[in-house]
C-alpha positions in Angstrom: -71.6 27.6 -63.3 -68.9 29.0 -61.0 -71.4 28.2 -58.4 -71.4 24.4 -59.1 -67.9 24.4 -59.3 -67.7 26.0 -56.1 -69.8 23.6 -55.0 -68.4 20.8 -55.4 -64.8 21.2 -54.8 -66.2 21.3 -51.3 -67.7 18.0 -51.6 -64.1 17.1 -52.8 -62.5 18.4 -50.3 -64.7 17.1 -47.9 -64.5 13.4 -48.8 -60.9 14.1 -49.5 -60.5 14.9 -45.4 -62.9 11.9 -44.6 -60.7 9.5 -46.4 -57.6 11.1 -44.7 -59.0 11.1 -41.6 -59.8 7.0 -41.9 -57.0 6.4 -43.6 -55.0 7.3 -40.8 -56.9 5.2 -38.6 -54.7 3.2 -36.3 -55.2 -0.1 -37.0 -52.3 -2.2 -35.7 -53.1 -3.9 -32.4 -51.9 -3.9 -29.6 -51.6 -0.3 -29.6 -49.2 1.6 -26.6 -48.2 4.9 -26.6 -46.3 6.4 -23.4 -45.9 9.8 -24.8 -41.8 9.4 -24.5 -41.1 10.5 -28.3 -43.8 13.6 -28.3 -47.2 13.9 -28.7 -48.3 10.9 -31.4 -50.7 12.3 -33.3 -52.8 13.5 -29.5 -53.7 16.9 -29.2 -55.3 18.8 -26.6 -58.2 21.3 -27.1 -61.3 23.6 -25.4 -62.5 26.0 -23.5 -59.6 27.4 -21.0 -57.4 24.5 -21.9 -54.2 24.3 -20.6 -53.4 20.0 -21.3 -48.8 20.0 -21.4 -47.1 16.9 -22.4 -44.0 16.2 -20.3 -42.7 15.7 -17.0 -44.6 17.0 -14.2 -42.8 18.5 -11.2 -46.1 19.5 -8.9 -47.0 18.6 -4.9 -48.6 15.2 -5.6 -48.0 14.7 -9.4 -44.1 14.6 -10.0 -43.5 12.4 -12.1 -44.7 10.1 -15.1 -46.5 7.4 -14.6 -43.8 5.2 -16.5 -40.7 6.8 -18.2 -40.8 10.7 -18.1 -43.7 12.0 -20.0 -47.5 11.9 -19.5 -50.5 14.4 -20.3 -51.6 16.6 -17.6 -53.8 19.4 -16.8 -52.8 22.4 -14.8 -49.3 22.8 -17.0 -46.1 20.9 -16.0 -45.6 22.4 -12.6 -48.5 25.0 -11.8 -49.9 25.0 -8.5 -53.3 25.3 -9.8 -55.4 24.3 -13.1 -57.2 27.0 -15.4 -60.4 27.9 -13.8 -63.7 27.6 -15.7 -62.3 25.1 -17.9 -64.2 22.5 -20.1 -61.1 20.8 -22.4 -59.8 17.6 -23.6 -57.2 15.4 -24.6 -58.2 13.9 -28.2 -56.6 10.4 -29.3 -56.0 9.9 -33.3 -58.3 7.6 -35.3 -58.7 3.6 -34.5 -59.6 1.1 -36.8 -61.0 -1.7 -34.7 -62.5 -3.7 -37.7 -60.3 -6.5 -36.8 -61.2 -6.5 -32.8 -63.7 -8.5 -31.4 -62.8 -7.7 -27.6 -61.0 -4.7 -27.5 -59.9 -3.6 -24.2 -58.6 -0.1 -23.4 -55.7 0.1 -20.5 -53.8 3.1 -19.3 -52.3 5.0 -16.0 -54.4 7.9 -14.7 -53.5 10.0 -11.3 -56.2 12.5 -10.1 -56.5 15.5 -8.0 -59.0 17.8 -8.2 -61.5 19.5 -5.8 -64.2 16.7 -5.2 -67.5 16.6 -6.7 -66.7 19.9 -8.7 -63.4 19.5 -10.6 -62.4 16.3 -12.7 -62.6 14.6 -15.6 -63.9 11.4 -17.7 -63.0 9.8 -20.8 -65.0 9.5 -24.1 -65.6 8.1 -27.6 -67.2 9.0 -30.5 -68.1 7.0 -33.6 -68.8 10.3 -36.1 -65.5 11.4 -36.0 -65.8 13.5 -33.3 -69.7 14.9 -33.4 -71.3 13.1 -30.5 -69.1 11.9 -27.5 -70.4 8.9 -25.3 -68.6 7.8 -22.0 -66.5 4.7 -22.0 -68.6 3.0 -19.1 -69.9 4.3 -16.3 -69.6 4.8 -12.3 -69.6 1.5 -10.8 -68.3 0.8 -7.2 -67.6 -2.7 -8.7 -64.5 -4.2 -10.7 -63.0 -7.4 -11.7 -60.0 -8.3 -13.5 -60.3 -6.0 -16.2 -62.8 -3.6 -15.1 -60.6 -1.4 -12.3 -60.2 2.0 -11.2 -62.8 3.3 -13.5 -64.8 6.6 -12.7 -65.0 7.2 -9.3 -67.4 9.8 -9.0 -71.0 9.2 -9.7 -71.5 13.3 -10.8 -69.2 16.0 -11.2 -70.7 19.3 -11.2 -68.6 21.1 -13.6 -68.6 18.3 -16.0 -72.4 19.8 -17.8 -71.6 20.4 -21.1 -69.2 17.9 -21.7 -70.8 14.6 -20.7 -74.0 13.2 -20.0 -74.5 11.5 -17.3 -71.8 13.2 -15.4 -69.6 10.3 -14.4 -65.7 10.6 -13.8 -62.4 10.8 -11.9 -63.0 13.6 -9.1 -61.5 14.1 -5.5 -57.7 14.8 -3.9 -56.0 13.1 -0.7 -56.2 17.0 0.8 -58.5 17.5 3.3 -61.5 19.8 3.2 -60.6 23.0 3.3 -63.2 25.6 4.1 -66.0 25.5 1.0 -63.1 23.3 -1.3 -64.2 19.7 -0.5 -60.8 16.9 -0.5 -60.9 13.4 -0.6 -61.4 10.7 -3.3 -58.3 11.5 -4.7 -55.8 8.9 -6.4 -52.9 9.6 -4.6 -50.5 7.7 -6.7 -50.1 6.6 -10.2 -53.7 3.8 -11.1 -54.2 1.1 -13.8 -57.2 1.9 -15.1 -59.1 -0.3 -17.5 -62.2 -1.1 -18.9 -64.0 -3.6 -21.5 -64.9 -1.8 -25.1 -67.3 -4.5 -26.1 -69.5 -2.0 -28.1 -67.2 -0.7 -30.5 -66.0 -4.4 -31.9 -65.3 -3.9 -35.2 -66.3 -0.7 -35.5 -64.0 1.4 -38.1 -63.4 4.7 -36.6 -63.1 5.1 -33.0 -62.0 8.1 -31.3 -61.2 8.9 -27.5 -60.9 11.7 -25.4 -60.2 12.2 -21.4 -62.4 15.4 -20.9 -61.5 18.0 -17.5 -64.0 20.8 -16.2 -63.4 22.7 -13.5 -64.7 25.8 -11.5 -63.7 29.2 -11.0 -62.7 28.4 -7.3 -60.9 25.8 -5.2 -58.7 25.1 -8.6 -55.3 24.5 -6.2 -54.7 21.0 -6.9 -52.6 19.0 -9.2 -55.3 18.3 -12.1 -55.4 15.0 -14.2 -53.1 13.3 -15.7 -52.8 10.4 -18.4 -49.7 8.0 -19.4 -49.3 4.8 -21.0 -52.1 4.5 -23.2 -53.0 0.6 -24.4 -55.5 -1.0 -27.0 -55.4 -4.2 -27.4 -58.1 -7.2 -28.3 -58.7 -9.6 -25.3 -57.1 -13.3 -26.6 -60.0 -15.9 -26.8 -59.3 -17.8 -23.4 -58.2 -21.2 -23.9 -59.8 -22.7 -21.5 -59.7 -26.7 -20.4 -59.5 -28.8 -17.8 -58.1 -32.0 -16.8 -59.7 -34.7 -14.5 -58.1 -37.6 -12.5 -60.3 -40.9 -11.3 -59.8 -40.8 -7.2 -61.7 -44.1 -6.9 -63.5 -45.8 -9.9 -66.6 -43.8 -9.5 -65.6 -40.6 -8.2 -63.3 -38.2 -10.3 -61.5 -34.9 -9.4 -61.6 -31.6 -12.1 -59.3 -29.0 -12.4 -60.0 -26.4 -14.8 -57.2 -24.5 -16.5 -56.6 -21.3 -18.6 -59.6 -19.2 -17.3 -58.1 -15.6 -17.8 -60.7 -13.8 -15.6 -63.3 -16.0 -14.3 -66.4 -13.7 -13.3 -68.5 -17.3 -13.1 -67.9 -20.8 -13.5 -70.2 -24.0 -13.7 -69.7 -27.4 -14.3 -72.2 -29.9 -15.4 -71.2 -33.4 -14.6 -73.6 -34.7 -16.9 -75.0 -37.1 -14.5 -78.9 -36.1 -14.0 -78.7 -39.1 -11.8 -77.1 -37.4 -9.1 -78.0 -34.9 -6.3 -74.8 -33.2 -7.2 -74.7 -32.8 -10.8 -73.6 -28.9 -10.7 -70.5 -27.3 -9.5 -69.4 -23.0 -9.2 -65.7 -24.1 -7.9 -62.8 -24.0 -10.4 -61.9 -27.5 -9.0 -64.5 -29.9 -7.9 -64.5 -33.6 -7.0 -67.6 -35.6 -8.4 -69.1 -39.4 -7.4 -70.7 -40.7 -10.7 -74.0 -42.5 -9.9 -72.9 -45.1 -11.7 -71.1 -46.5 -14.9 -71.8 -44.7 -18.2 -70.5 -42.6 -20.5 -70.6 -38.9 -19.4 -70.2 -35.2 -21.1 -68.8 -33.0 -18.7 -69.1 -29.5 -19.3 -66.7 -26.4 -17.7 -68.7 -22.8 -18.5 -66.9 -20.2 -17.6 -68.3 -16.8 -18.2 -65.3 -13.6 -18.2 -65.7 -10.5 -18.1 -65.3 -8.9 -22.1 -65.6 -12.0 -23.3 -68.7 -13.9 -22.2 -69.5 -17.4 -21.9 -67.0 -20.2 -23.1 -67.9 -23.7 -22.8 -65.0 -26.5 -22.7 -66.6 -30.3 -23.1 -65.1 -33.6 -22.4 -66.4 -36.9 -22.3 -65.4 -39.3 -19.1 -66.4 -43.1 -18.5 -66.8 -45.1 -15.4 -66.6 -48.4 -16.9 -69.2 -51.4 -17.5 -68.8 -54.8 -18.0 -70.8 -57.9 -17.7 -69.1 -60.7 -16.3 -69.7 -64.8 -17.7 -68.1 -67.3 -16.0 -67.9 -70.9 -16.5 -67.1 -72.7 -13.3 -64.4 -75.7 -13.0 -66.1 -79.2 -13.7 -64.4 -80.7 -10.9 -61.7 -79.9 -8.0 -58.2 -80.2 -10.1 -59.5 -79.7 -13.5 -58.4 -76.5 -15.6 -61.6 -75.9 -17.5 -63.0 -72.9 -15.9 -63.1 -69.6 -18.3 -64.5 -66.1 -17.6 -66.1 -63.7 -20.4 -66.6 -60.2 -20.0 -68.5 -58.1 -21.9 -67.9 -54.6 -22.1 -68.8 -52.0 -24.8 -66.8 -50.8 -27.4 -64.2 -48.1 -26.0 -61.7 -46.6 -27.3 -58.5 -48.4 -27.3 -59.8 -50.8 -24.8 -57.1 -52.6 -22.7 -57.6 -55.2 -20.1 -55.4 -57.2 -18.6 -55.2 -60.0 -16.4 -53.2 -60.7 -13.2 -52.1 -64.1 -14.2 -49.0 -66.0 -14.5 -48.1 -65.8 -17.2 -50.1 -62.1 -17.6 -53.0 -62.7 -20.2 -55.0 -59.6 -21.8 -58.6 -59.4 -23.7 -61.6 -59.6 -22.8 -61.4 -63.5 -22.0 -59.4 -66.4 -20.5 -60.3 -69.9 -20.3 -57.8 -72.8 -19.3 -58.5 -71.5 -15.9 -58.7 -73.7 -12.7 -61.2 -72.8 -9.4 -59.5 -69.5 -7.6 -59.8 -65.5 -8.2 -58.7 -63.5 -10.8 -58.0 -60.0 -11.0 -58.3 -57.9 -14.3 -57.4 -53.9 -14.8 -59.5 -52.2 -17.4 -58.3 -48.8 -19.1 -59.3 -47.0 -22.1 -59.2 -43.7 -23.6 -61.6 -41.2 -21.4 -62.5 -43.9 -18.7 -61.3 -44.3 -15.0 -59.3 -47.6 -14.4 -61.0 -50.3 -13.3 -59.9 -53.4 -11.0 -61.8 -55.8 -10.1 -61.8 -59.8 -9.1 -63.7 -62.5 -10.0 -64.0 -66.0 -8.8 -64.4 -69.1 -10.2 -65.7 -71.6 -8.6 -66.3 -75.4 -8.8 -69.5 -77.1 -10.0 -70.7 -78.4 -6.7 -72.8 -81.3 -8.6 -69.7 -81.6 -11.2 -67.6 -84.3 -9.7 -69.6 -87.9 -10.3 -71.3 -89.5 -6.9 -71.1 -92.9 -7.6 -74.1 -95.2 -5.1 -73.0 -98.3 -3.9 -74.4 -99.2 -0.1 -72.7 -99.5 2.8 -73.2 -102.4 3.0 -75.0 -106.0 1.9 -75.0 -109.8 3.5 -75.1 -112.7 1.1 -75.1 -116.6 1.3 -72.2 -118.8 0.0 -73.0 -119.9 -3.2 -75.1 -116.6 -3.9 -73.6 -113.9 -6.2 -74.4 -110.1 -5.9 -74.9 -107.7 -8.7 -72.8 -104.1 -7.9 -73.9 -100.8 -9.9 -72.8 -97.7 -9.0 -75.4 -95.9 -11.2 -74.9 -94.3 -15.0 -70.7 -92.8 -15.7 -68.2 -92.5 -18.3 -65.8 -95.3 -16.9 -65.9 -97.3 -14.5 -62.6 -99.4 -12.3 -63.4 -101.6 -9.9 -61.0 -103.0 -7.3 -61.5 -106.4 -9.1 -59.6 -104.5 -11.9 -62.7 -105.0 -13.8 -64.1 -101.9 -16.0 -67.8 -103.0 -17.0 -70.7 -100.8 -14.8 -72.3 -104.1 -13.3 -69.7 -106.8 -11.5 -70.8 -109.8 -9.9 -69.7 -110.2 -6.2 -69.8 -113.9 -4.6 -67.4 -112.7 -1.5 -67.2 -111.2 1.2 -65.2 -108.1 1.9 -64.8 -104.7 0.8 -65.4 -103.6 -3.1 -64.5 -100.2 -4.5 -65.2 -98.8 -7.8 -63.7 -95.0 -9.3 -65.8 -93.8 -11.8 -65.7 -91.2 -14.0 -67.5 -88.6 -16.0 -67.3 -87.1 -19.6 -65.4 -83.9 -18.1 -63.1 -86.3 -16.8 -63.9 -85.7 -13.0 -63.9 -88.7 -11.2 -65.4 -90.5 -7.9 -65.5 -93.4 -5.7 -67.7 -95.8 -3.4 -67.0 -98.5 -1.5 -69.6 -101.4 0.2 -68.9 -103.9 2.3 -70.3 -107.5 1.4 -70.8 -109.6 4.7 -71.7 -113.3 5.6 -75.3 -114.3 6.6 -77.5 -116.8 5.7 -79.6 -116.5 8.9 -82.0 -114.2 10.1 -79.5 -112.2 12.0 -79.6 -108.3 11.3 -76.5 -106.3 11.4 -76.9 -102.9 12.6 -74.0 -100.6 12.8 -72.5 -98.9 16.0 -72.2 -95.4 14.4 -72.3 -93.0 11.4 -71.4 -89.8 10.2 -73.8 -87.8 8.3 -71.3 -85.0 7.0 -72.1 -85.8 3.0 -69.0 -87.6 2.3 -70.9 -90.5 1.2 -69.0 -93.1 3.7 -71.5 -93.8 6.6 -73.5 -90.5 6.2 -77.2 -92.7 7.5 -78.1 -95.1 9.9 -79.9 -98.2 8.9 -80.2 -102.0 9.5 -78.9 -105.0 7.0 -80.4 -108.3 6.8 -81.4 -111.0 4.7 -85.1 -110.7 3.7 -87.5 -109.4 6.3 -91.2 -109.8 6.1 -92.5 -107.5 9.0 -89.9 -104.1 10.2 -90.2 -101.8 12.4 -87.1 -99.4 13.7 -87.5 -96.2 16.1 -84.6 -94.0 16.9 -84.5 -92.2 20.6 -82.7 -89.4 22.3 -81.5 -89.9 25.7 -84.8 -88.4 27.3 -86.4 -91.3 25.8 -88.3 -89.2 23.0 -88.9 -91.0 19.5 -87.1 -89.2 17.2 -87.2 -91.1 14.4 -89.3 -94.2 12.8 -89.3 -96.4 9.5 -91.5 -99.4 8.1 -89.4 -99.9 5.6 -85.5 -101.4 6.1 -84.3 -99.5 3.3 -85.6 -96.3 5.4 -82.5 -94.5 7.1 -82.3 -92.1 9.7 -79.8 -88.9 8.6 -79.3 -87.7 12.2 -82.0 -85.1 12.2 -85.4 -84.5 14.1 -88.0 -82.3 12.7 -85.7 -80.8 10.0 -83.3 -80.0 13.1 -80.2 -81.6 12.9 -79.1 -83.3 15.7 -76.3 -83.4 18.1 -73.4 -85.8 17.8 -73.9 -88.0 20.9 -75.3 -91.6 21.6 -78.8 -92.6 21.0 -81.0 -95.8 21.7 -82.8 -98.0 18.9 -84.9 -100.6 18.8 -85.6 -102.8 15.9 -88.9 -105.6 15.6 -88.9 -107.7 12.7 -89.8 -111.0 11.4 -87.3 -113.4 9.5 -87.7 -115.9 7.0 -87.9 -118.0 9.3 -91.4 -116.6 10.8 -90.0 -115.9 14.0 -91.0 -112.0 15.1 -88.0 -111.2 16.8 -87.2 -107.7 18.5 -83.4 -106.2 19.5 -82.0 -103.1 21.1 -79.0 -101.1 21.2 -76.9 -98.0 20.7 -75.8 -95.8 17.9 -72.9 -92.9 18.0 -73.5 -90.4 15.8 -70.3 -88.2 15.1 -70.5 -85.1 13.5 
């Protein structure tokens, strides 16, 4: 029975010491300790140790590396370290349950003989049982990785870690067998990531020294200003500003300790759709909707992604032209899709917004799109007049009649009709000579007008005119002839070389002024005209025509 007893008060006692030892975990972060008020809860231990706490007063080490105590090796202000030693410099407990990228930061100065003497630092999960090295040699650092071990092995170091990685060298000069160089020289920041022991409950740290029997006349290693703290989550963004309508400028923001960054424009369209610069300017292939995406990928942290959406604008543009020159019934339509708060407004007087206007007469218009996410937009659009909008009303040039006759006028098929004769009707009855004019108009209230001339002759005489103008205007734009009743008709048009350019069987026939599709030069050509009259009589006449252009 005693035995059993015995037995387990050590089982008591032991899980008694394990819940003291974890209950005195450090677990309040961000953790510094600069060794000003005394040891805090560090001690110092080995083979040969000889670890002081204060200020040191030695060649190259004499002073703290902030206020005016630190750890060192070697005693306060010994010329030498211990020979044959293997110690440490233990840290208390940490409880890094609550740390997802805890990061360890502290001053270190060495000098020691190089490649033989030095020291690295260590943790150990088992409270103390099996020591791992925090990181490795590395000629390579970043933001937070700096000044870490130096020394890819350090001889003296078997026994105390595995692989031999650490601090090792002085800024004294070989000396015989004692090998210098590597050293500090001066107070460091050293620091390094602690991914592995996130959330991990008890953490433990030691900086381990070794050294040799021989060439033990340097300084030693020393250790101030200890920090634990967890890396903040990296806010990262980035803002973006439209250059032109299509092509947009980014600027990322709160990127801590950028080991790589990307962008993805979202635009598969494009030959450029990737980007490694912080800030980058991008031309969209075209309207659309777009996701951008800024990765940055830091060092202790890993990869953080920070998505936007940006829009180059689309619309679709509807536009009803103006019936007739003066008329305000022009409108424009434009559809565009459904952003958010969608604004567009219009350069007109008075402004107008949304996305259409009507009332409009024949001109441009101007219109600035915005909404949330997109690039501003300005653009112009034109209305312009129906060309077959404004009525042509067809009266001819002109027509010979008899006293005693009467002549029926029709300009052809409008909304109203007002004749010079004050008369409204679409048909008038002409028994006079001179000139009649009629102003129609149509249903969109455009309007138009036609004259004809009504001449005297009861004869066979033809009237053919002395020039034209075939410019459209519907006032003299053809050459023809105007007689009573012909039976036979011939007419052939010449240039002044004498070539036919033109021929008609048929007196209503005209000639436009063109030759083979060609128009022709304004200038003065030769006609000839054969013809019978009512009379029987086959007469033929010459003469000349100006055509003006």
């Amino acid at each position: 029975m005693v035995h059993k007893r015995t037995n387990l008060l050590w089982v008591f006692l032991i899980l008694l010491w394990q819940n003291t030892l974890f209950a005195q975990c450090v677990g309040l972060f961000p953790y510094f300790e600069d060794f000003e008020s005394g040891p805090a809860s560090w001690s110092s231990g080995g083979l040969n140790t000889d670890w002081a706490l204060g200020t040191p007063s030695k060649p190259r080490i004499n002073a703290a590396g902030s206020g005016n105590a630190c750890w060192i090796t070697g005693g306060l202000s010994n010329p030498s370290y211990n020979g044959g030693q293997k110690s440490w410099l233990q840290s208390p407990c940490f409880d890094f349950s609550a740390l997802s990228r805890p990061y360890v930061q502290f001053l270190v100065f060495w000098d020691t003989e190089r490649q033989y003497d030095g020291g690295n630092m260590q943790y150990s999960t088992d409270g103390g049982v099996n020591w791992v090295n925090v990181g490795f040699n590395s000629n390579s650092s970043d933001c937070r990785t700096q000044n870490w071990f130096n020394a890819p092995s350090i001889n003296n170091l078997s026994g105390l870690a595995n692989p031999q990685n650490g601090w090792s060298g002085t800024i004294v000069p070989t000396s015989g067998s004692c090998l210098g160089g590597n050293g500090s020289g001066q107070w460091l920041t050293a620091s390094y990531c602690l991914s592995n022991l996130a959330g991990v409950p008890d953490v433990l740290f030691r900086f381990t020294f070794c050294s040799g029997t021989t060439c033990n006349n340097y300084d030693g290693l020393a250790i101030d200003s200890f920090t634990i703290s967890d890396i903040p989550w990296p806010d990262i963004d980035f803002t973006y500003v439209c250059e032109t309508e299509n092509q947009v400028r980014f600027e990322g923001s709160g990127v801590v300790c950028p080991g790589s960054v990307s962008w993805n424009f979202g635009d598969p369209a494009s030959a450029n759709n990737a980007s490694s610069l912080i800030s980058d300017s991008h031309v969209f292939s075209g309207p659309g909707v777009y996701t951008v995406t800024l990765t940055v990928n830091e060092p202790c942290v890993g990869s953080i992604e920070k998505t936007r959406t940006v829009i180059i604008p689309e619309y679709i543009e509807t536009v009803v032209e103006v019936s007739c020159p003066g008329v305000n019934d022009g409108a424009i339509q434009l559809t565009v899709p459904a952003y958010t708060n969608l604004q567009i407004n219009w350069s007109t007087s008075p402004p107008l917004t949304g996305n259409s206007i009507s009332q409009l007469g024949s001109g441009s218009y101007q219109f600035t799109l915005t909404a949330d996410s997109a690039c501003t937009l300005i653009r112009e659009i034109a209305v312009p007049v129906n060309p077959s909008g404004s009525p042509v009303p067809q009266l001819p040039d002109a027509l010979l009649y008899c006293p005693g006759e009467s002549i029926a006028l029709n300009p052809g098929n409008f909304t109203s009709y007002l004749w010079s004769t004050g008369e409204t009707t679409a048909t008038i009855m002409v028994s006079d000579t001179g000139w009649y004019t009629v102003n129609v108009s149509n249903s969109s209230g455009c309007t138009g007008s036609d004259s004809v001339l009504i001449r005297e002759n009861c004869f066979t005489g033809m009237y053919v005119p002395a020039a034209f103008t075939p410019n459209s205007d519907g006032l003299n734009d053809v050459f023809k002839s105007y007689s009573a009743e012909v039976g036979y008709f011939r007419l052939e048009i010449f240039n002044r070389f004498g070539q036919k350019i033109f021929s008609a069987d048929e007196q209503e026939e005209a000639w436009n002024g063109t030759f083979e599709e060609e128009v022709c030069p304004a200038g003065i050509y030769g006609w000839q005209i054969k013809y019978t009259g009512p009379d029987g009589k086959t007469r033929t006449i010459k003469g000349l025509v100006y055509l003006y252009r």
